[in-house]
N, C-alpha and C positions, 0 to 999 in steps of 0.2 A: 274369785278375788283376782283382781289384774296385779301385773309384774311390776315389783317399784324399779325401775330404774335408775341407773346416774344420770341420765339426761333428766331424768322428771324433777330430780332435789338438789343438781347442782348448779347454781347459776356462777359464771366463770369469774364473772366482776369483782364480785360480791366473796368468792371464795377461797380465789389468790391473794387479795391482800389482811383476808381474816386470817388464812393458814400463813402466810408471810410473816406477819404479825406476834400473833400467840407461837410460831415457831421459833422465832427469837427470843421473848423473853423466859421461853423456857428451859432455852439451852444454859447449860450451869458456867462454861466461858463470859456469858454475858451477863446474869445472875451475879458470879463473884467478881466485876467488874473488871476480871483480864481484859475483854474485848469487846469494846467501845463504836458505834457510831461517831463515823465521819462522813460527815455531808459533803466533802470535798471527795470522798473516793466515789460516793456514788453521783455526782455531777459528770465526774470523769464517763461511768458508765454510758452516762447519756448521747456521748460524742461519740465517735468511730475509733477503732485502733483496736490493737492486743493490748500494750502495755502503756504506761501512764507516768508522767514525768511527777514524784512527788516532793517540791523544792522543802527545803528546811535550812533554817538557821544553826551555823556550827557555836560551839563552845568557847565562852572569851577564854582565853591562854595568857601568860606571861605571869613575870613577874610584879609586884608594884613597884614604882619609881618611886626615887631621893629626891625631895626638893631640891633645886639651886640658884641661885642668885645671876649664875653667869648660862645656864645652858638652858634652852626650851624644853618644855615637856613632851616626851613624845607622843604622839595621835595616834592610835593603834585604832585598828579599823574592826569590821566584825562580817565576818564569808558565808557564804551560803552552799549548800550543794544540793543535792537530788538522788531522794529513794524513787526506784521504779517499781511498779505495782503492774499486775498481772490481771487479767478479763480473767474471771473463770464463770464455766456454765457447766450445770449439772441437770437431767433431763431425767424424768421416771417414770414410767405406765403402767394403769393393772387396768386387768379385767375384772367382769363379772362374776366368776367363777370366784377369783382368788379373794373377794370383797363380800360373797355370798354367805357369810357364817355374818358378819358384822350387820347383817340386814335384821336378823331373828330376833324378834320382842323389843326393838329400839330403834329412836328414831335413825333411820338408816342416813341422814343428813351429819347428825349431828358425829353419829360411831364413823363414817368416811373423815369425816374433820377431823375427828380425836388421833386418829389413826396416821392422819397424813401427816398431822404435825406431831408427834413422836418421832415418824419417820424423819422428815427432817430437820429436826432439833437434833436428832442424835447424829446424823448424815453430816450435819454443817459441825460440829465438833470432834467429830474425825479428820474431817479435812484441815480444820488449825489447828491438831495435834500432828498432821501427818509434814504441815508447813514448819512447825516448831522443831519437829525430828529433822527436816531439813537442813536448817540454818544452824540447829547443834552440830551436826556434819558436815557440815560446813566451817564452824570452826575448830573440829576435832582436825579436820584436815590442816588447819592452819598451823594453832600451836595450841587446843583446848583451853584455850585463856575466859573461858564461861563452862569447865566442866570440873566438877571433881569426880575421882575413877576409884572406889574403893573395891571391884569388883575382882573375883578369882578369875583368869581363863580358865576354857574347858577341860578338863582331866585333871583340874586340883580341886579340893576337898574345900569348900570355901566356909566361915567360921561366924561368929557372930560379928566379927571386927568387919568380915564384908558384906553387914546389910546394915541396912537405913537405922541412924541411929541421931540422937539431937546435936552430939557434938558436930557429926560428919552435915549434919543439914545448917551447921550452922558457919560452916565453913565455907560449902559453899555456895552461900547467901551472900556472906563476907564479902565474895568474889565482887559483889556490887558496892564496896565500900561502907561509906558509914550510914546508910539508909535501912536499914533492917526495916523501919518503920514504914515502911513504903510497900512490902510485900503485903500480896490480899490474897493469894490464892495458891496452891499444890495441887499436881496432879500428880497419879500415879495409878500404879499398874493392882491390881486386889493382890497380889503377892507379897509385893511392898504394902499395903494397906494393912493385911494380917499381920507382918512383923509389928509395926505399933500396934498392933489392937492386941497383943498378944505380950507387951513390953508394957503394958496400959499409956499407951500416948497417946491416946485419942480421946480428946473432949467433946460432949456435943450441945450444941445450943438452939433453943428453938428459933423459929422462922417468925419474922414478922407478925404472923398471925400466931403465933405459938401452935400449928399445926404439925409441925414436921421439926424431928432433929436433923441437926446438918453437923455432919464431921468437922474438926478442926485439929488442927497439928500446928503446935507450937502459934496458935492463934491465928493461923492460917486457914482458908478455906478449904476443904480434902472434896477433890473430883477423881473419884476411879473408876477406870475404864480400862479394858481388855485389851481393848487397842493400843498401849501406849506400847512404845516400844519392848521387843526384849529379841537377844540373839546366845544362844546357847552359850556357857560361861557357867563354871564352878561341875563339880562331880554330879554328872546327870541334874543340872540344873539351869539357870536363866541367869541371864545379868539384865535389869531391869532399867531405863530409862524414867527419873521422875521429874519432872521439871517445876521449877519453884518462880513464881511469877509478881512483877508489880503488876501495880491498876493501871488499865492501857495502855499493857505490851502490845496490844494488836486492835490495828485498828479495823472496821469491818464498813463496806457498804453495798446496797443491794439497789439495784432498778429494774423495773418491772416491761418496759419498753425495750425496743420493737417487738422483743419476741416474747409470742404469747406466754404467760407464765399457767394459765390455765386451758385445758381443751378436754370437750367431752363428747363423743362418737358413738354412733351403733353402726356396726358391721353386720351386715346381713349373710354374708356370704359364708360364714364359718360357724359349725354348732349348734347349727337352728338360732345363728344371732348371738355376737359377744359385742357387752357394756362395755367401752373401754374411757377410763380417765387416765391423762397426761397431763402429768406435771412438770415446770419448769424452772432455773432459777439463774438469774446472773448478777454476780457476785463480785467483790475482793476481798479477799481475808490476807490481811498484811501485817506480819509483826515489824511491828514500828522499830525504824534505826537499820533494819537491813535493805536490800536491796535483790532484788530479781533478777538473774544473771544465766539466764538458761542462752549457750552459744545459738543452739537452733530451736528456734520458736517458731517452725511454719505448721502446728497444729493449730486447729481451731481455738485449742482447749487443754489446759495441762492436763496429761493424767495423773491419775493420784501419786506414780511412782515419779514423777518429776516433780510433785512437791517435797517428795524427800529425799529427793539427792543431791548433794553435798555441791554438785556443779551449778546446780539454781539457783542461788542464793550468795550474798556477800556481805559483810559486816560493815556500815559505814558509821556507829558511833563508837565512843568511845567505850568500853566494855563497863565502864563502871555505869554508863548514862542507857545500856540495854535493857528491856524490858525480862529476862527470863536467864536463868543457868540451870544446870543439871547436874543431878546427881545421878550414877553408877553405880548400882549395889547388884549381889544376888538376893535380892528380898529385904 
Protein backbone atom coordinates (compact mmCIF):
# COMPACT_ATOMS: atom_id res chain seq x y z
CA UNK A 1 0.00 0.00 0.00
CA UNK A 2 1.78 3.48 -1.01
CA UNK A 3 2.32 6.37 1.52
CA UNK A 4 -0.56 8.99 1.79
CA UNK A 5 0.95 12.02 1.80
CA UNK A 6 0.20 15.92 2.54
CA UNK A 7 1.12 16.77 -0.87
CA UNK A 8 -1.34 13.96 -2.30
CA UNK A 9 -4.64 15.55 -0.22
CA UNK A 10 -3.74 18.89 0.32
CA UNK A 11 -4.52 21.35 -2.41
CA UNK A 12 -3.30 24.92 -0.81
CA UNK A 13 -6.24 27.04 -2.66
CA UNK A 14 -8.78 25.24 -1.68
CA UNK A 15 -7.46 24.72 1.87
CA UNK A 16 -6.47 28.11 3.31
CA UNK A 17 -9.44 29.63 2.89
CA UNK A 18 -11.80 26.40 4.08
CA UNK A 19 -9.43 26.28 7.39
CA UNK A 20 -9.58 30.34 7.36
CA UNK A 21 -13.14 30.11 7.25
CA UNK A 22 -14.37 27.30 9.71
CA UNK A 23 -11.54 28.74 11.95
CA UNK A 24 -13.33 31.70 12.66
CA UNK A 25 -16.62 30.81 13.15
CA UNK A 26 -15.44 28.49 15.47
CA UNK A 27 -13.75 30.65 17.68
CA UNK A 28 -16.18 31.53 20.74
CA UNK A 29 -14.93 35.65 20.62
CA UNK A 30 -16.77 35.50 17.25
CA UNK A 31 -19.59 33.05 18.13
CA UNK A 32 -20.59 35.31 21.18
CA UNK A 33 -20.37 38.38 19.03
CA UNK A 34 -17.35 40.20 21.02
CA UNK A 35 -15.29 40.19 17.76
CA UNK A 36 -16.73 41.25 14.56
CA UNK A 37 -15.57 41.60 10.91
CA UNK A 38 -14.43 44.68 9.62
CA UNK A 39 -13.82 44.97 5.93
CA UNK A 40 -12.09 48.22 6.42
CA UNK A 41 -9.20 46.46 8.74
CA UNK A 42 -8.78 43.90 6.26
CA UNK A 43 -8.60 46.37 3.04
CA UNK A 44 -5.99 47.98 5.16
CA UNK A 45 -4.16 44.55 5.16
CA UNK A 46 -4.18 44.71 1.48
CA UNK A 47 -1.88 47.83 1.23
CA UNK A 48 1.73 47.97 2.64
CA UNK A 49 2.83 49.28 6.14
CA UNK A 50 2.88 47.93 9.83
CA UNK A 51 0.25 49.94 11.28
CA UNK A 52 -2.96 51.52 9.97
CA UNK A 53 -4.69 54.83 10.57
CA UNK A 54 -8.26 54.05 11.86
CA UNK A 55 -10.48 57.43 11.63
CA UNK A 56 -13.55 57.57 13.91
CA UNK A 57 -16.21 60.02 14.72
CA UNK A 58 -15.98 61.53 18.46
CA UNK A 59 -18.90 61.93 20.86
CA UNK A 60 -21.46 65.06 20.62
CA UNK A 61 -20.62 67.08 24.19
CA UNK A 62 -22.18 70.08 25.70
CA UNK A 63 -24.83 71.17 27.11
CA UNK A 64 -28.44 72.05 25.33
CA UNK A 65 -29.07 75.86 24.69
CA UNK A 66 -31.93 78.45 25.94
CA UNK A 67 -33.87 79.88 23.17
CA UNK A 68 -33.59 83.66 22.81
CA UNK A 69 -35.02 86.34 21.01
CA UNK A 70 -31.94 88.61 20.88
CA UNK A 71 -28.73 86.06 20.72
CA UNK A 72 -27.98 83.22 17.89
CA UNK A 73 -27.80 79.81 18.34
CA UNK A 74 -24.70 78.27 18.73
CA UNK A 75 -23.27 75.91 15.80
CA UNK A 76 -21.33 73.34 17.49
CA UNK A 77 -19.42 71.18 15.23
CA UNK A 78 -18.80 67.34 15.50
CA UNK A 79 -14.30 66.03 15.53
CA UNK A 80 -13.07 63.16 14.37
CA UNK A 81 -9.84 61.34 15.51
CA UNK A 82 -7.92 58.06 14.78
CA UNK A 83 -7.43 54.45 16.41
CA UNK A 84 -4.14 52.93 14.95
CA UNK A 85 -4.16 49.22 14.29
CA UNK A 86 -1.36 46.99 14.11
CA UNK A 87 -0.31 44.02 10.89
CA UNK A 88 0.01 41.11 12.84
CA UNK A 89 1.29 37.44 11.25
CA UNK A 90 1.46 34.27 12.84
CA UNK A 91 3.12 31.34 10.82
CA UNK A 92 2.99 27.40 11.91
CA UNK A 93 4.48 24.02 10.40
CA UNK A 94 4.24 20.22 11.07
CA UNK A 95 5.69 17.36 9.82
CA UNK A 96 4.90 14.00 8.99
CA UNK A 97 5.74 12.41 11.81
CA UNK A 98 3.84 14.76 14.24
CA UNK A 99 0.36 14.35 11.84
CA UNK A 100 1.08 10.49 11.36
CA UNK A 101 -1.53 9.14 14.21
CA UNK A 102 -4.32 11.45 12.42
CA UNK A 103 -3.61 9.45 9.19
CA UNK A 104 -4.98 5.80 10.89
CA UNK A 105 -8.63 4.68 9.61
CA UNK A 106 -9.81 8.41 8.42
CA UNK A 107 -9.87 10.31 5.75
CA UNK A 108 -6.27 11.86 6.39
CA UNK A 109 -7.71 15.21 4.34
CA UNK A 110 -10.33 15.69 6.18
CA UNK A 111 -8.47 14.74 10.30
CA UNK A 112 -5.38 17.53 8.94
CA UNK A 113 -8.35 20.09 8.44
CA UNK A 114 -10.08 19.23 11.75
CA UNK A 115 -6.91 19.64 13.43
CA UNK A 116 -5.68 22.79 11.76
CA UNK A 117 -8.62 24.57 12.50
CA UNK A 118 -8.75 23.81 16.25
CA UNK A 119 -5.48 24.85 16.17
CA UNK A 120 -6.30 28.03 15.11
CA UNK A 121 -9.38 28.98 16.43
CA UNK A 122 -7.89 28.48 19.80
CA UNK A 123 -4.47 30.33 18.52
CA UNK A 124 -6.41 33.43 17.26
CA UNK A 125 -8.42 33.66 20.81
CA UNK A 126 -5.38 33.87 22.72
CA UNK A 127 -4.07 36.55 20.96
CA UNK A 128 -7.44 38.81 21.70
CA UNK A 129 -7.26 37.89 25.04
CA UNK A 130 -3.53 38.53 25.32
CA UNK A 131 -4.47 42.26 23.29
CA UNK A 132 -7.53 42.81 26.01
CA UNK A 133 -4.79 41.97 28.96
CA UNK A 134 -2.96 44.74 27.33
CA UNK A 135 -5.23 47.70 27.10
CA UNK A 136 -6.46 46.70 30.85
CA UNK A 137 -2.81 47.49 31.62
CA UNK A 138 -2.78 49.87 30.14
CA UNK A 139 -5.37 51.57 31.97
CA UNK A 140 -4.39 50.02 35.38
CA UNK A 141 -1.37 52.30 34.61
CA UNK A 142 -3.54 55.24 34.11
CA UNK A 143 -5.91 55.51 36.89
CA UNK A 144 -8.06 51.72 36.40
CA UNK A 145 -11.06 53.69 35.46
CA UNK A 146 -12.31 50.18 33.45
CA UNK A 147 -11.30 47.80 36.40
CA UNK A 148 -12.67 46.75 39.68
CA UNK A 149 -9.94 45.03 42.12
CA UNK A 150 -11.53 42.87 44.70
CA UNK A 151 -8.58 40.71 44.96
CA UNK A 152 -6.22 39.97 48.31
CA UNK A 153 -2.27 40.43 47.56
CA UNK A 154 -0.01 37.75 48.09
CA UNK A 155 0.55 36.57 51.85
CA UNK A 156 -3.09 37.43 52.99
CA UNK A 157 -5.71 34.75 53.46
CA UNK A 158 -8.22 36.04 50.64
CA UNK A 159 -12.14 35.23 51.58
CA UNK A 160 -15.17 34.77 49.71
CA UNK A 161 -15.72 38.83 49.53
CA UNK A 162 -12.49 38.32 47.18
CA UNK A 163 -13.89 36.22 44.33
CA UNK A 164 -16.39 36.77 41.72
CA UNK A 165 -19.58 37.32 42.89
CA UNK A 166 -23.03 39.16 41.09
CA UNK A 167 -22.87 42.22 43.08
CA UNK A 168 -18.91 42.76 42.46
CA UNK A 169 -19.75 41.81 38.33
CA UNK A 170 -22.24 44.18 38.51
CA UNK A 171 -20.38 46.85 39.44
CA UNK A 172 -18.15 46.62 37.43
CA UNK A 173 -20.22 46.40 34.39
CA UNK A 174 -21.77 49.70 35.93
CA UNK A 175 -18.24 50.98 34.99
CA UNK A 176 -20.02 51.33 31.45
CA UNK A 177 -22.89 53.31 32.62
CA UNK A 178 -26.32 52.71 32.09
CA UNK A 179 -25.98 50.00 29.17
CA UNK A 180 -25.83 46.73 31.16
CA UNK A 181 -28.18 45.68 28.10
CA UNK A 182 -25.47 45.73 25.78
CA UNK A 183 -23.12 43.09 27.38
CA UNK A 184 -22.92 39.62 25.33
CA UNK A 185 -20.16 37.89 26.49
CA UNK A 186 -17.53 36.87 29.81
CA UNK A 187 -14.53 35.49 29.92
CA UNK A 188 -12.74 34.03 32.51
CA UNK A 189 -10.17 31.99 33.87
CA UNK A 190 -11.89 27.88 35.05
CA UNK A 191 -11.01 29.00 38.65
CA UNK A 192 -13.24 31.87 38.47
CA UNK A 193 -15.66 29.62 36.49
CA UNK A 194 -15.76 27.02 39.39
CA UNK A 195 -16.57 29.74 41.93
CA UNK A 196 -19.98 30.22 40.15
CA UNK A 197 -20.61 26.73 39.32
CA UNK A 198 -20.09 26.12 42.90
CA UNK A 199 -22.29 29.41 44.09
CA UNK A 200 -24.93 27.81 41.41
CA UNK A 201 -24.49 30.91 38.96
CA UNK A 202 -24.25 29.36 35.93
CA UNK A 203 -27.15 28.83 33.56
CA UNK A 204 -27.00 26.79 30.52
CA UNK A 205 -28.88 27.14 27.22
CA UNK A 206 -28.86 25.15 24.20
CA UNK A 207 -27.13 26.09 20.84
CA UNK A 208 -29.11 26.88 17.82
CA UNK A 209 -29.33 23.49 16.98
CA UNK A 210 -30.16 22.41 20.49
CA UNK A 211 -26.78 20.29 20.31
CA UNK A 212 -24.70 21.69 22.92
CA UNK A 213 -25.22 23.75 26.34
CA UNK A 214 -23.31 26.88 26.50
CA UNK A 215 -22.62 28.54 29.92
CA UNK A 216 -24.06 31.87 30.78
CA UNK A 217 -23.57 34.16 33.97
CA UNK A 218 -25.80 36.63 34.64
CA UNK A 219 -27.19 36.17 30.92
CA UNK A 220 -23.99 36.65 29.73
CA UNK A 221 -22.06 34.30 27.45
CA UNK A 222 -19.11 32.39 29.76
CA UNK A 223 -15.78 31.65 27.52
CA UNK A 224 -13.09 29.87 29.81
CA UNK A 225 -9.86 29.53 29.09
CA UNK A 226 -6.56 28.92 31.01
CA UNK A 227 -5.04 31.57 29.50
CA UNK A 228 -6.71 34.39 30.74
CA UNK A 229 -4.68 36.21 33.00
CA UNK A 230 -3.69 35.46 36.60
CA UNK A 231 -0.38 36.60 38.82
CA UNK A 232 0.07 35.13 42.25
CA UNK A 233 -2.27 37.20 44.98
CA UNK A 234 -4.15 35.82 48.19
CA UNK A 235 -2.55 32.87 50.54
CA UNK A 236 -0.74 30.33 48.03
CA UNK A 237 -3.26 31.53 45.48
CA UNK A 238 -4.09 33.60 42.03
CA UNK A 239 -5.77 36.74 41.44
CA UNK A 240 -7.55 36.17 38.33
CA UNK A 241 -8.42 38.51 35.38
CA UNK A 242 -12.11 38.25 33.88
CA UNK A 243 -13.13 40.44 31.44
CA UNK A 244 -16.85 41.27 30.80
CA UNK A 245 -17.46 42.36 27.17
CA UNK A 246 -20.19 44.29 24.71
CA UNK A 247 -20.93 43.11 21.15
CA UNK A 248 -18.10 44.46 18.97
CA UNK A 249 -15.40 45.30 21.50
CA UNK A 250 -13.06 44.18 18.84
CA UNK A 251 -13.05 44.47 15.76
CA UNK A 252 -11.19 41.59 13.47
CA UNK A 253 -9.86 41.34 9.73
CA UNK A 254 -7.89 38.88 7.88
CA UNK A 255 -6.17 38.88 4.11
CA UNK A 256 -4.74 36.09 2.62
CA UNK A 257 -2.21 37.97 0.03
CA UNK A 258 1.01 38.30 -0.79
CA UNK A 259 1.99 35.93 1.59
CA UNK A 260 1.22 32.54 1.01
CA UNK A 261 -1.34 31.41 3.67
CA UNK A 262 -0.86 27.75 2.73
CA UNK A 263 2.47 25.64 1.47
CA UNK A 264 3.08 22.05 1.21
CA UNK A 265 6.69 20.40 0.78
CA UNK A 266 8.57 16.95 0.76
CA UNK A 267 12.04 17.16 1.98
CA UNK A 268 14.09 14.60 0.87
CA UNK A 269 17.19 15.05 2.68
CA UNK A 270 15.99 14.19 6.20
CA UNK A 271 14.53 10.69 7.67
CA UNK A 272 14.14 8.76 4.63
CA UNK A 273 11.71 12.01 3.61
CA UNK A 274 9.67 14.47 5.93
CA UNK A 275 5.87 15.73 4.75
CA UNK A 276 6.04 19.07 5.89
CA UNK A 277 2.59 21.57 5.84
CA UNK A 278 2.91 25.48 6.74
CA UNK A 279 0.62 27.38 7.65
CA UNK A 280 0.10 31.11 7.55
CA UNK A 281 -1.95 34.02 8.77
CA UNK A 282 -2.18 37.85 8.50
CA UNK A 283 -4.44 39.49 10.61
CA UNK A 284 -5.73 42.57 12.87
CA UNK A 285 -7.36 41.95 16.03
CA UNK A 286 -8.25 45.47 17.37
CA UNK A 287 -10.35 46.25 20.51
CA UNK A 288 -12.30 49.04 19.27
CA UNK A 289 -11.84 52.59 20.99
CA UNK A 290 -8.17 51.91 21.83
CA UNK A 291 -5.16 52.62 20.02
CA UNK A 292 -1.65 51.00 19.35
CA UNK A 293 0.95 52.93 20.93
CA UNK A 294 4.13 50.66 20.89
CA UNK A 295 7.31 53.59 20.89
CA UNK A 296 9.48 51.04 18.84
CA UNK A 297 7.84 48.91 16.20
CA UNK A 298 10.77 48.02 13.94
CA UNK A 299 9.75 44.20 14.32
CA UNK A 300 8.06 42.48 11.58
CA UNK A 301 5.41 41.32 13.81
CA UNK A 302 4.36 41.97 17.50
CA UNK A 303 5.15 39.33 19.69
CA UNK A 304 2.76 38.05 21.91
CA UNK A 305 4.42 39.71 24.95
CA UNK A 306 3.83 43.25 23.18
CA UNK A 307 0.40 42.59 22.89
CA UNK A 308 0.18 42.73 26.54
CA UNK A 309 2.03 45.36 27.71
CA UNK A 310 0.63 48.23 29.13
CA UNK A 311 3.08 50.54 26.86
CA UNK A 312 1.21 49.31 23.43
CA UNK A 313 -1.82 50.43 23.86
CA UNK A 314 -3.89 53.78 24.56
CA UNK A 315 -7.50 54.51 25.48
CA UNK A 316 -9.00 57.06 23.10
CA UNK A 317 -12.93 56.67 23.96
CA UNK A 318 -14.59 57.74 26.43
CA UNK A 319 -14.76 54.74 29.13
CA UNK A 320 -18.30 54.50 29.35
CA UNK A 321 -18.37 54.29 25.21
CA UNK A 322 -15.30 51.14 25.66
CA UNK A 323 -15.93 47.89 24.65
CA UNK A 324 -14.78 45.55 27.72
CA UNK A 325 -13.80 46.13 31.79
CA UNK A 326 -12.52 43.85 34.36
CA UNK A 327 -12.76 42.31 37.16
CA UNK A 328 -9.91 41.23 39.96
CA UNK A 329 -10.88 38.40 42.03
CA UNK A 330 -8.86 35.37 43.70
CA UNK A 331 -11.48 33.08 42.03
Amino acid sequence: MSETMITNVIIPEVFGPYVMERSLNQNRFFQSGIMTQVPQLAGFLAGGGKTFNVPYWKDLTGSLDVPSESVDITVNNITSDKMIAIRQIREKAWGANDLSAAFAGSDPYAAIANRAIGFWSKAMEDLLIYSIRGVIADDVADASQLVVDISQEDGNAATAANKISATKTIEAIMKMGDEFGNMTAVAMHSAVYATLLQNDLIDFVKDSQANLNIPTYMGLRVIVSDNMYKVAGGTSGYKYHTYFFRAGAVGYGEYAGPIKPVEVLREPKRGGGVDILIMRKQFIIHPLGFSWNKASNTAITPADADLYAATSWDRLYDVKNTGVVCLVSNG
